[in-house]
N, C-alpha and C positions, 0 to 999 in steps of 0.2 A: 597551145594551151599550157597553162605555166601547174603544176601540182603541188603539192608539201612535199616532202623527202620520207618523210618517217613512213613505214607502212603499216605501224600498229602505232597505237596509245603508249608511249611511255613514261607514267606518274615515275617520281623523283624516289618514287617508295615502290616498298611491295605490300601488297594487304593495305591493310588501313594502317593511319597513321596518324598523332595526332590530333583526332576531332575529323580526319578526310576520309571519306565514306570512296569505295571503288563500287562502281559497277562490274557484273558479271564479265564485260567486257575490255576491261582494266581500264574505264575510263572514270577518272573524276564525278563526282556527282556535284552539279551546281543548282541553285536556285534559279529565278526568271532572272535576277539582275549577276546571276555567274560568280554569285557569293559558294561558298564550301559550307558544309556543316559547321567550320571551325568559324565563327565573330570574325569578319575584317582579314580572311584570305578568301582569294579567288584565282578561278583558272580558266582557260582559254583556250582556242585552236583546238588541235588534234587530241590532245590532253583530257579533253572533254566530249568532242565530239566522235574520236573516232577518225581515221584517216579522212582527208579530203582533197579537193584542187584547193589551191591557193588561195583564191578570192573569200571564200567561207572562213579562213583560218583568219585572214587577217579583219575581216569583218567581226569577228570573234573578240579580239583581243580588242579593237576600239571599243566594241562594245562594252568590253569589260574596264575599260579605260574609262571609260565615261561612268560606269557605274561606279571605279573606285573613287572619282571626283564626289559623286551624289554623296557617298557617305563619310569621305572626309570630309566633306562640309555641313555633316549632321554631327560630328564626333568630335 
């Protein structure tokens, strides 16, 4: 079984930042499509969800991948 590394959340910031809302848990707050509070940033992985195995994180980040396509192609 392969894991993440990181064993907590850690945002690039402390507190909010930005227009970037933290959860109680020091995770990122994103929307369904892994947008930020802030227009046209988004976050992924552990960052947001909170530690995990491997496979979640990177399912995470295509995910996010894919929705920053959706809205550069509205913008």
């Amino acid at each position: 079984m392969l894991e993440a590394i990181g064993e907590r959340a850690t945002p690039p910031f402390e507190g909010e930042c930005c227009g970037i809302k933290l959860t109680k848990w020091n995770t990122i707050v994103v929307n369904k499509d892994l947008m930020t509070d802030r227009k046209g940033v988004f976050a992924a992985g552990d960052v947001v969800h909170g530690p995990s195995q491997l496979g979640p994180a990177l399912k995470s980040g295509m995910d996010a991948a894919n929705a920053i396509i959706r809205y550069l192609s509205q913008h």
